[in-house]
N, C-alpha and C positions, 0 to 999 in steps of 0.2 A: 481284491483277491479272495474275500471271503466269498461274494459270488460264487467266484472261479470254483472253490473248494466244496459247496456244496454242490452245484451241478455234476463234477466228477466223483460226487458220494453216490448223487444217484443212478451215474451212467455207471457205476462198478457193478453194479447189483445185479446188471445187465450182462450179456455177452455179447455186446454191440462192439463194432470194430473205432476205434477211436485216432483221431489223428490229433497230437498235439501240435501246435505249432508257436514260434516265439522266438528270438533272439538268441543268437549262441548264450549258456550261459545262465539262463533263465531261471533252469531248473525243470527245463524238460522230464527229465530223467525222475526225478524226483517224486512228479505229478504222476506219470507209469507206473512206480513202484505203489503210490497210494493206490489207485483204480487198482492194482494187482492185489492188498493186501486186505484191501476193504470188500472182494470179489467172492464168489461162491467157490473160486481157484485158491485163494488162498494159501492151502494145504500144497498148491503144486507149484513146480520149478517158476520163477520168474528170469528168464533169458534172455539178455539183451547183445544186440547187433549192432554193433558200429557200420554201417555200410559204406561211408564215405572213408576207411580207414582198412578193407579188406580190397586188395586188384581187381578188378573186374572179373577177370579170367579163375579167380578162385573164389571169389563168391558164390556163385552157383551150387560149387561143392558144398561151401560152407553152410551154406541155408538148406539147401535139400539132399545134403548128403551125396555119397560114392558108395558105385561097387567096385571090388577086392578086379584089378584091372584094367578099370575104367580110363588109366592115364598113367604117364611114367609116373612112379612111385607111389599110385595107389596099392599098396601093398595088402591094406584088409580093407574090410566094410566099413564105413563111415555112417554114422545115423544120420548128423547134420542138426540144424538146429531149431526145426523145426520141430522135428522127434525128440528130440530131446527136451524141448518146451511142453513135450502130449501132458494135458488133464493142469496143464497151468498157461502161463502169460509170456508170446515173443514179444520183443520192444524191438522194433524196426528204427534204430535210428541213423537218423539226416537220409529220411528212404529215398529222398528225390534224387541222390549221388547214384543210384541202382542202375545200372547201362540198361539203355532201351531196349536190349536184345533180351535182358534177363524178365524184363517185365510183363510180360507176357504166360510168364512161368510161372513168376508170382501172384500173377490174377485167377491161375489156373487153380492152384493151391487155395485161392480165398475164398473162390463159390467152389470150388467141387470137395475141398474138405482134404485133397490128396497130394501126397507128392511123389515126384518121379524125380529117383535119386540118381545122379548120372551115371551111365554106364548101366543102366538096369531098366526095363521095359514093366516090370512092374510096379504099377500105383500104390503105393502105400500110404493108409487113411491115417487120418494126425487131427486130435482134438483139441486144439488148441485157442486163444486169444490174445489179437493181434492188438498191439498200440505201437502208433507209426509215429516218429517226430520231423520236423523239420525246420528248418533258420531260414529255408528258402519261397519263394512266390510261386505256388504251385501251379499255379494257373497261367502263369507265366511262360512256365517251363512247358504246359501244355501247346501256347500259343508257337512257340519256337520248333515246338514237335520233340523235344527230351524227353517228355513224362506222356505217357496216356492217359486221354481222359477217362476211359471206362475203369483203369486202375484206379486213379485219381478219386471216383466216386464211390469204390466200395473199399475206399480204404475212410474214406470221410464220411461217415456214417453221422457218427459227434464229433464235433472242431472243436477244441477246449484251446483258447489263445493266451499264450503265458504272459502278462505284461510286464516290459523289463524292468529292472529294480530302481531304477530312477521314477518310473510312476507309482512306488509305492511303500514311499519312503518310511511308514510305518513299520514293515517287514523286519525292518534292519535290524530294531535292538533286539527281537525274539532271535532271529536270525546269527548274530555275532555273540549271544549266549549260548546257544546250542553248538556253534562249532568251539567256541572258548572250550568249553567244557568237554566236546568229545577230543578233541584234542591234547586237551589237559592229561588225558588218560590216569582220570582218580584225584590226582593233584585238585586242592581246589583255590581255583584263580577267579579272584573279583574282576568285574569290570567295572571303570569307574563313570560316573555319568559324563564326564567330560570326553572320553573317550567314544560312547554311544555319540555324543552329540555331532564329535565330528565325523565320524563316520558316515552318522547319518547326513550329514551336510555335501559328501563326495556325491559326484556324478556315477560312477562303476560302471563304464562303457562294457565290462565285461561282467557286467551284472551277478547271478549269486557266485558265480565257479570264480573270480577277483576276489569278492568281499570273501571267501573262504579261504583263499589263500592268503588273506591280509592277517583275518584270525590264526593263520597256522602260525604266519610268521612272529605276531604278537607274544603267542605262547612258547615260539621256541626261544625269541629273544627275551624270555620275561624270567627276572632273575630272582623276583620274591613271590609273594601271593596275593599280585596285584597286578596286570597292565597295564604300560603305559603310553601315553600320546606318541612318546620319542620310538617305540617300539613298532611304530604304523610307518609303510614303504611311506615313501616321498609322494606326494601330489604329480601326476603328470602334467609337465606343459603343456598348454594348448599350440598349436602353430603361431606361432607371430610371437608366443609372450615370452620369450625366451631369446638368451644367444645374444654376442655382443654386436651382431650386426641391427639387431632394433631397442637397443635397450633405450637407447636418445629419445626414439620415438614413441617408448612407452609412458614415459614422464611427462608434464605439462611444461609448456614449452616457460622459461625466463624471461620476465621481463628486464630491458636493457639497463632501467635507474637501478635492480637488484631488487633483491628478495629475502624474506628472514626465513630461515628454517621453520620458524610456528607457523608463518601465514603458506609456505610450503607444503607441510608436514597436513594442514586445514585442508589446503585443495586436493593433494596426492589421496585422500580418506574421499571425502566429498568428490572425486574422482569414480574411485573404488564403487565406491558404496550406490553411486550413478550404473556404474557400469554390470552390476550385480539384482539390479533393481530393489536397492535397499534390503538386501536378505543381507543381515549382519553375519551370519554364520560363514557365507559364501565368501563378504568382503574381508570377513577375518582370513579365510585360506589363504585370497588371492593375496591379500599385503603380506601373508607369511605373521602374524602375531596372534596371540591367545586370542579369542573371542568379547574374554570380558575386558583386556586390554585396549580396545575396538569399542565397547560400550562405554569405558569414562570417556576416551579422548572426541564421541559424538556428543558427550555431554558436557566437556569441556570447551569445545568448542560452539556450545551449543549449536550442530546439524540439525537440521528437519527436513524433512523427506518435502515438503511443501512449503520449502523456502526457494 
């Protein structure tokens, strides 16, 4: 990541068009705002566009504006939002969702510098700098005929690839201090290292927009100056590990002469801890007990990864 963060110090400095791409969730959004803040824009609007969250049919307006009855209820002039991003930074995000009729218009806008607001036959020039995100396979989308490719390349000028929070497990504890804390709004709430540990031990399919909402929740259910383990949502099942239709078959099977609960209790761990590839952190989630709880009983039993 640190990579990541210095390449996008030096593409800010630039007015290159940037395309971020990366996993919903990532921190797309995030990585736009720095290239916006660390820019010679700075000082100007940073605007961003949800595009997979605006109708087709009203997009168009949104992004390059209306004239005063261009359509029922265009009632006044509209800037849009590209004019309103002038002498700062638009954020085109999930730009691949942009209907294929519209993109064409928006390529128009990227080399000629102008737009034509609907309803109005004159070009109006707009100074601005563009960063595009996407969750999706651009190239993909070109091959199926969705996206254009001549858009495609002057929108990719730099590709900055977000990697999602499972490849960068470091992240987390800087990461769940800073949301702890702006959330706290002034309150000041510890976090405890046992808390970071597991954290950092989760998968977070929904990578940082999860882990932020995990911090929100910690701190609104957090009743002193301290959160706790009990204050973090629940683990999601995985398919299969769940439900009373496989529980029988999540356990090692009984032998018929019987079995003690200790030499049980030995395999169900030495199970785990297989199935986890010896990441104690992991096999502590999956059995559901503390971590250091997991460390005596493989020293009780004496385990070894190479026994």
């Amino acid at each position: 990541m640190r990579r990541l963060l210095e390449v996008a110090d030096r593409v800010a400095v630039t007015d290159a068009t940037v395309l971020v791409t990366g996993e919903s969730g990532t921190g797309k959004e995030i990585l736009a705002r720095r290239i916006h803040v660390r820019s010679r824009r700075a000082e100007g609007p940073f605007v961003a566009v949800n595009c997979a969250a605006i109708p087709g049919e009203l997009l168009e307006s949104e992004l390059f504006g209306h004239a005063r009855g261009a359509f029922t209820g265009a009632v006044r002039d509209r800037a849009g939002r590209f004019r309103q991003a002038s002498g700062g930074t638009l954020f085109l995000d999930e730009v691949a969702e942009i209907p294929p009729a519209l993109q064409g218009k928006l390529l128009r806008a990227l080399q000629e510098r102008v737009v034509d607001a609907v309803g109005s036959d004159a070009p109006v020039p707009v100074d601005v700098r563009i960063v595009a995100s996407t969750n999706r396979d651009l190239r993909a989308r070109i091959r199926d005929g969705s996206f254009r490719e001549d858009l495609y390349y002057r929108l990719n000028v730099v590709e900055l690839s977000v990697p999602p929070l499972r490849e960068r497990p470091d992240d987390i504890p800087p990461l769940v201090r800073r949301f702890v804390s702006e959330f706290a709004g002034g309150r000041e709430i510890a976090v405890p290292a046992a808390v970071i540990e597991e954290l950092s031990a989760r998968p977070w399919p929904g990578n940082v927009r999860e882990l932020k909402n995990a911090c929100e929740r910690m701190v609104i259910l957090c009743r002193g100056d301290e959160v706790s383990i009990d204050d973090l949502p629940p683990v999601p099942r995985a398919p299969g590990e769940g439900g009373a239709q496989d529980d029988a078959a999540s356990y090692p099977p009984l032998p018929a002469e019987g079995l003690s609960l200790v030499d049980l209790e030995k395999r169900v761990i030495e199970r785990a801890l297989r199935l986890k590839g010896w990441n104690v952190t992991q096999a502590a989630l999956f059995l559901r007990i503390p971590r250091h709880v997991l460390v005596y009983r493989i020293g009780k039993y004496g385990l070894r990864r190479d026994a």
